[in-house]
N, C-alpha and C positions, 0 to 999 in steps of 0.2 A: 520216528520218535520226535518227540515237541522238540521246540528250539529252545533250552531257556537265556533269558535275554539279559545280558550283560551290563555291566554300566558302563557310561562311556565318560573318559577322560576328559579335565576339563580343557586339554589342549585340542580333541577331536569335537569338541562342541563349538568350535570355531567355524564349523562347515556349515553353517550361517554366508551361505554362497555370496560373495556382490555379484549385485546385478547392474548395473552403470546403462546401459543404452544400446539397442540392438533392433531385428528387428527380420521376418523372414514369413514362412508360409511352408504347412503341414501336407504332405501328397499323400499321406498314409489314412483310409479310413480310423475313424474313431470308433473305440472301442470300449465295452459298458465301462461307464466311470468316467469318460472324458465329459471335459464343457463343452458346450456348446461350441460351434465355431472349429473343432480340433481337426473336420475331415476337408477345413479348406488347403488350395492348392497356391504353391507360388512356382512361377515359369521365369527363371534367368534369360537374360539376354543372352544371345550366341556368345560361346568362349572365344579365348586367342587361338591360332593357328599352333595346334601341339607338333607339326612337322618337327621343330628342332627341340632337340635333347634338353635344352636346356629350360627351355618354358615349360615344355610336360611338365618336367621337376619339380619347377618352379609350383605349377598350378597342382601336380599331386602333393605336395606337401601342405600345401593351403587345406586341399581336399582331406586328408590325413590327419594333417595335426589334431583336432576335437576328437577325431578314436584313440591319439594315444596318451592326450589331457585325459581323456577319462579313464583309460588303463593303469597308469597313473597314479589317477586318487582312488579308485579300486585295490590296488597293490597294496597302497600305501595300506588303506583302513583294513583288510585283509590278511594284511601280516598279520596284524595285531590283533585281529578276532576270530577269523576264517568267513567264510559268505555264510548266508542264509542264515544269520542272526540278527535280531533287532537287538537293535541299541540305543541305550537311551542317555542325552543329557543331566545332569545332577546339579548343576548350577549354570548361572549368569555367565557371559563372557564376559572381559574386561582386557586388562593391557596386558596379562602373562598369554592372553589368547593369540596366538601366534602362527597358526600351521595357516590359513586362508585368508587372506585381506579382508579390511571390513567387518571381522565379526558384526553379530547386531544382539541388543541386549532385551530386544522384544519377547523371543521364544526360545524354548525348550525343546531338542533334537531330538527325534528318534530315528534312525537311519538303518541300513542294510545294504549290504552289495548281495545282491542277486543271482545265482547261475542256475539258469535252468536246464543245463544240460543235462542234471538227472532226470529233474521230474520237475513238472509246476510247480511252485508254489501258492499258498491260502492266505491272504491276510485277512482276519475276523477283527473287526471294531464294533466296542460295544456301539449303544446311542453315547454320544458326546454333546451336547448343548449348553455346559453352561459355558463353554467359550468356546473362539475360533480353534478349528485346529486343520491341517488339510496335509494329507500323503501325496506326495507330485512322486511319478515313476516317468526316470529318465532312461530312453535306453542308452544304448553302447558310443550313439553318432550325437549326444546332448539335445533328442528330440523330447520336449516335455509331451510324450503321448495319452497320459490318462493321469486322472484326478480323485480320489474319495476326500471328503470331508467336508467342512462347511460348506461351500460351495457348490463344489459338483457332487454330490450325494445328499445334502439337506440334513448332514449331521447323525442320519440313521446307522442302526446297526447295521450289520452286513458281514459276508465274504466276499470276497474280492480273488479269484484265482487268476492268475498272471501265468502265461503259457509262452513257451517258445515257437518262433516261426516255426509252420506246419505238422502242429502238435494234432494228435487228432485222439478223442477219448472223452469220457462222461464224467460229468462235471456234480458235485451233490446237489439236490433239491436246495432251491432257493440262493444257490451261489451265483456268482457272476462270474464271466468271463474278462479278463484284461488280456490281449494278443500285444505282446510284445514283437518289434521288427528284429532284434537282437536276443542272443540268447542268455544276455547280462544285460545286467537290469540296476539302477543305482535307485535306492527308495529313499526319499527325503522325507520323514514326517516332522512336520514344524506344530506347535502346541504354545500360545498362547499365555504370557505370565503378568500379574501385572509387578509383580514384586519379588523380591527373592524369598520373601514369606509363603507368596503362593508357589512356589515352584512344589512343595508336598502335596498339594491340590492335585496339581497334575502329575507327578508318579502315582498317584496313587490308579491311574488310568496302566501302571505297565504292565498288571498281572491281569490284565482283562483283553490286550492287544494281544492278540497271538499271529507271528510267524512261522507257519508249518508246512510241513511238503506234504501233495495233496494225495497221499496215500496213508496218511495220517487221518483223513478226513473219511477215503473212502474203504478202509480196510483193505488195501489194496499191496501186495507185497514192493518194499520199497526199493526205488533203483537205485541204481549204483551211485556213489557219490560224484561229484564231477570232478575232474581233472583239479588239483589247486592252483590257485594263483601262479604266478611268477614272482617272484622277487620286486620290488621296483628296481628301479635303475638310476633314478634320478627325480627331482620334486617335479610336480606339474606346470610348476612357474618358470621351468628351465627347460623344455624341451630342446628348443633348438642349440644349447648347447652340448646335445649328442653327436652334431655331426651327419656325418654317414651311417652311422651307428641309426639314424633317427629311423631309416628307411627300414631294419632289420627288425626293430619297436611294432612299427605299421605291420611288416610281414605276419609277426604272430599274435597282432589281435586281427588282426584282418582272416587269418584262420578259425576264428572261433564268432567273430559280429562281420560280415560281409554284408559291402552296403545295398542300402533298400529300394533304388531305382535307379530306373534302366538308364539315364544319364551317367549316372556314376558306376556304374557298371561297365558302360563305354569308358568311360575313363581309366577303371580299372584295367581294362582288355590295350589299353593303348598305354599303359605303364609295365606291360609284360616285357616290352622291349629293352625297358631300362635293366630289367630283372628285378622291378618288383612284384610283389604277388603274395596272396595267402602263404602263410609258412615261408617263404622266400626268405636269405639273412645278403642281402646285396654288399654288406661291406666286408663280405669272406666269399662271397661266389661268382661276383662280376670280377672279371681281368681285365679289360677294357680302359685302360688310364682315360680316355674320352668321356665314355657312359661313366666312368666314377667319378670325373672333373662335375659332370654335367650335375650327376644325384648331389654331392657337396654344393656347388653355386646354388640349386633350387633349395636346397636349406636357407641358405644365404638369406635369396632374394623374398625366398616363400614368407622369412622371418618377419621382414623389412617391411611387406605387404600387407601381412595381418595389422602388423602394428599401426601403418600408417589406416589398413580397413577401421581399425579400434578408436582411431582420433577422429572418424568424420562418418559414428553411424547414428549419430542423437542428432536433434533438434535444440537449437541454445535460446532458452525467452528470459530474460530479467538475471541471467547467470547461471539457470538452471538449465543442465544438458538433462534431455528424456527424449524414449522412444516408444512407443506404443503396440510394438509388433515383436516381442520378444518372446523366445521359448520354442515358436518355431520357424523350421528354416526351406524345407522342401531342397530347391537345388542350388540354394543363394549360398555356394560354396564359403565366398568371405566373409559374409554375415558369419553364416556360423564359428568360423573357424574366429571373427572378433570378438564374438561371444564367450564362444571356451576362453579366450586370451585373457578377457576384463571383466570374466561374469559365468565362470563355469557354474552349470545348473540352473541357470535363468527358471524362473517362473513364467509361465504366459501373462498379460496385462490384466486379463477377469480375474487373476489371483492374486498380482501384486503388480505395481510397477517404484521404480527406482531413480526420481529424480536425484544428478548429483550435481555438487557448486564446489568447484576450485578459487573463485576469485568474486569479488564483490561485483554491485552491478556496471560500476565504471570499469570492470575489465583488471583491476588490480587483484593480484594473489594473497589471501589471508594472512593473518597474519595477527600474533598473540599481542605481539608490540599494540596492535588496535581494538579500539572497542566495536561492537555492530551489532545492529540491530534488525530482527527479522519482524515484523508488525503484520499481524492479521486482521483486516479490516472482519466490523462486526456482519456475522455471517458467510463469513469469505473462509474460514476453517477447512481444511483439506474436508469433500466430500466423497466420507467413506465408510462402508457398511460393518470394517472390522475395526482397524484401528490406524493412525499414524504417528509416527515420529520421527524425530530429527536427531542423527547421529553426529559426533565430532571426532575426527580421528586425526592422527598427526600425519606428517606430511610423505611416512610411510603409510599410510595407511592402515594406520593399527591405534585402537585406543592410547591416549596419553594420560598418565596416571595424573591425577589431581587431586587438591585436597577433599573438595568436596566428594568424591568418589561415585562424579555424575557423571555417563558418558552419554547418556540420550536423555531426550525430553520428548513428551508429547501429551496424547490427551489422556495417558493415564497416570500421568506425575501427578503423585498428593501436592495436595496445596496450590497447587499452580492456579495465579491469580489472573484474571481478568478484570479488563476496563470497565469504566462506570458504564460505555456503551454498547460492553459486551464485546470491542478487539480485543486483542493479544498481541505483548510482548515478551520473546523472547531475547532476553539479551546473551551474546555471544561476546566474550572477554576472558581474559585470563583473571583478573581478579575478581573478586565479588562485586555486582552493583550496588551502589547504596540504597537501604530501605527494602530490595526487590528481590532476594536472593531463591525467592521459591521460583522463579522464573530464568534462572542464569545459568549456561550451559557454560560451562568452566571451560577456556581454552587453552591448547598450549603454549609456553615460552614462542615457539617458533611457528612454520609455517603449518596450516592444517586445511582439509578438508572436510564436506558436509554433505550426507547425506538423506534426502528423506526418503520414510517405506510406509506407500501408500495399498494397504492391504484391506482387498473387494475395492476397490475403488470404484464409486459410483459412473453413471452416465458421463457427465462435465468431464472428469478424468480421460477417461479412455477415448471419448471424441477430441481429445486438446480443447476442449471450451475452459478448461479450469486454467486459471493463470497464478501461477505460483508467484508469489510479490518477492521483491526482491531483497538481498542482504545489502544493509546500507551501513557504511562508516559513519559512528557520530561520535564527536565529543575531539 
């Protein structure tokens, strides 16, 4: 039976992922509907010596943490809908947007948790051309493995079937195959706005997108539904304040997405000794005050690592931190697992990439108290095939209400004036510029940060030849 597709809250249209800076490599072939580049490989350096309990720990939880970030924010949207529905955005984020850091006020959500433990699923898209739009399918371990839309499908219609590992069965005339390494699957589709006027433009696309199970397709009697969710347990932003509890988390998604290479496989087989494991709940079935001291410390320590992995995986030019190799990770354990931390759902770079600025280019942190200014020399305009903009958030990282009720700028803000020679400035301030106000991204009272979302970003981009200029204090 069809899916019909629900609307989605405007607190769940926050899942407007950040992406901040990361950066890794795909072992898994590519599968129709991926870009280019998605069957390359990345090879880690030799690990630490797992002999003592207490590093295993340490390194399985590194390893762990991104399956149960995303078990997580599956739970979470899952309560509230069940899988295999799409859903879609109905308006703008702004400052009540709150569930995910960073919202961005660029697109329009359509999402879906995935489980293909019944049956595959079908995604049909009509033709979409009169703007960007692109479905990124993450699986279970935050691998971005396949792509439809602008990009990697050239905006055509299509079906798209998304199968679980070692599915085997006949697919209908003229569909595609998407082979998932997981049997959950998170679907991200982003859509394109430039107003809140056009956001009816694109609903008007929701009763043409269909999410179906693919015996829907082929008259095929339908399987059984799959197991539900679990409950959450706790928000994706807190894992590690589970505990021991954290390792019990792992055990039962680790029963249903077990990971996809034989690295981590070995790792897997060398965490049996702790007692963890698929289905395993370690903090009811290990006795061992040792092997429990040890699983608690590797929480600890595994915490402490990510975070520090999280502060040192960008590049810093003129104040802006970016990385060019995100989305995916192969066996670069900490990558990943800094990713899920500061950027769950990352896009790969041919999709989008994510410069972000905490502090001007002298090294000083923002700040409302000051005025500043970002200047785009003529021709020097972020080169980019969809769109960019420049986001302001407070120093939590969530929109701060303003009068003007502007939280981004870019090149689709009406009005926005250029110089006699064809630069741009953007001025950044808590109060209005004089004379300039089509150009002024409103700042808060206190401290804030800035992101820009460089989407298709051309050539200069994705080689780092493009050099983003920098946020200067004046006045």
């Amino acid at each position: 039976m069809r899916q019909r597709r629900a609307p989605l809250t405007a607190t769940l249209v926050s899942l407007a992922l950040l992406v901040a800076a990361c950066g890794g490599g795909d072992d898994a072939r590519a599968p129709a509907g991926t870009s280019p580049g998605t069957d390359a490989t990345t090879s880690s350096p030799a690990g630490p010596d797992l002999s003592d309990d207490v590093t295993l720990a340490t390194e399985g939880y590194i390893w762990g943490y991104p399956l149960v970030v995303t078990m997580r924010t599956m739970q979470r949207l899952g309560q509230l809908t069940g899988v295999n529905r799409l859903l879609w955005g109905e308006q703008l984020a702004g400052p009540s947007t709150r569930l995910i850091v960073a919202p961005n006020r660029d697109t329009i959500y359509s999402i879906a948790v995935l489980d293909l433990r019944g049956e595959p699923m079908a995604l049909t898209v009509p033709e979409i051309t009169d703007r960007y739009y692109t479905y990124q399918f993450l699986d279970a371990w935050t691998e971005s493995f396949a792509y439809v839309g602008t990009r990697a499908t050239g905006g055509g219609a299509g079906t798209w079937v998304v199968t679980p590992p070692g599915w085997e069965g006949e697919l209908p005339d003229g569909a595609q195959r998407i082979e998932s390494a997981t049997p959950q699957v998170f679907l991200l589709g982003r859509y394109l706005v430039d107003d809140e006027a056009d956001i009816a433009n694109v609903l008007a696309y929701r009763d043409l997108v269909r999410l179906e199970p693919l015996s829907t397709l082929t008259g095929a009697t339908p399987a059984p539904a799959a197991p539900p969710l679990e409950p959450p347990v706790g928000s994706a932003q807190e894992v590690s304040r589970a505990g021991i509890a954290f390792w019990d988390e792992l055990g039962h998604a680790l029963a249903v997405n077990p990971p996809a290479t034989d690295r981590q496989r070995a790792l897997l087989a060398e965490l049996e000794r702790l007692g963890v494991g698929p289905g395993r709940e370690p903090s009811t079935e290990v006795t061992d005050p040792e092997v429990l001291e040890a699983l608690a410390e590797g929480v600890t320590r595994g915490d402490a690592t990510i975070e520090e992995a999280a502060e040192g995986v960008s590049d810093q030019v003129n104040g802006w931190r970016v990385n060019l190799d995100v989305g995916r990770y192969g066996d670069d354990l900490r990558l990943r697992a800094a990713v899920a931390h500061i950027g769950w759902g990352a896009n790969v770079p041919e999709e989008a990439v994510y410069p972000v600025s905490r502090a001007d280019v002298d090294g000083v942190a923002y700040s409302g108290a000051n005025r500043y200014l970002l200047h785009f020399d003529a021709g020097q305009l972020p080169p980019v095939d969809a769109f960019w903009s420049l986001s302001m958030y407070g120093e939590d990282n969530f929109f701060a209400e303003n009068v003007a009720g502007r939280y981004a700028i870019g090149d689709r803000t009406q009005g926005l004036r250029y110089n006699d020679d064809g630069s741009l400035d953007l001025f950044l301030q808590h109060d209005p510029p004089a004379g300039n106000e089509s150009n002024w991204l409103p700042a808060p009272q206190g401290e804030f940060n800035l992101m820009l979302r460089f989407y298709l970003p051309q050539e200069e981009i994705l080689t780092g030849a493009y050099e983003i200029p920098p946020v200067e204090q004046v006045g």
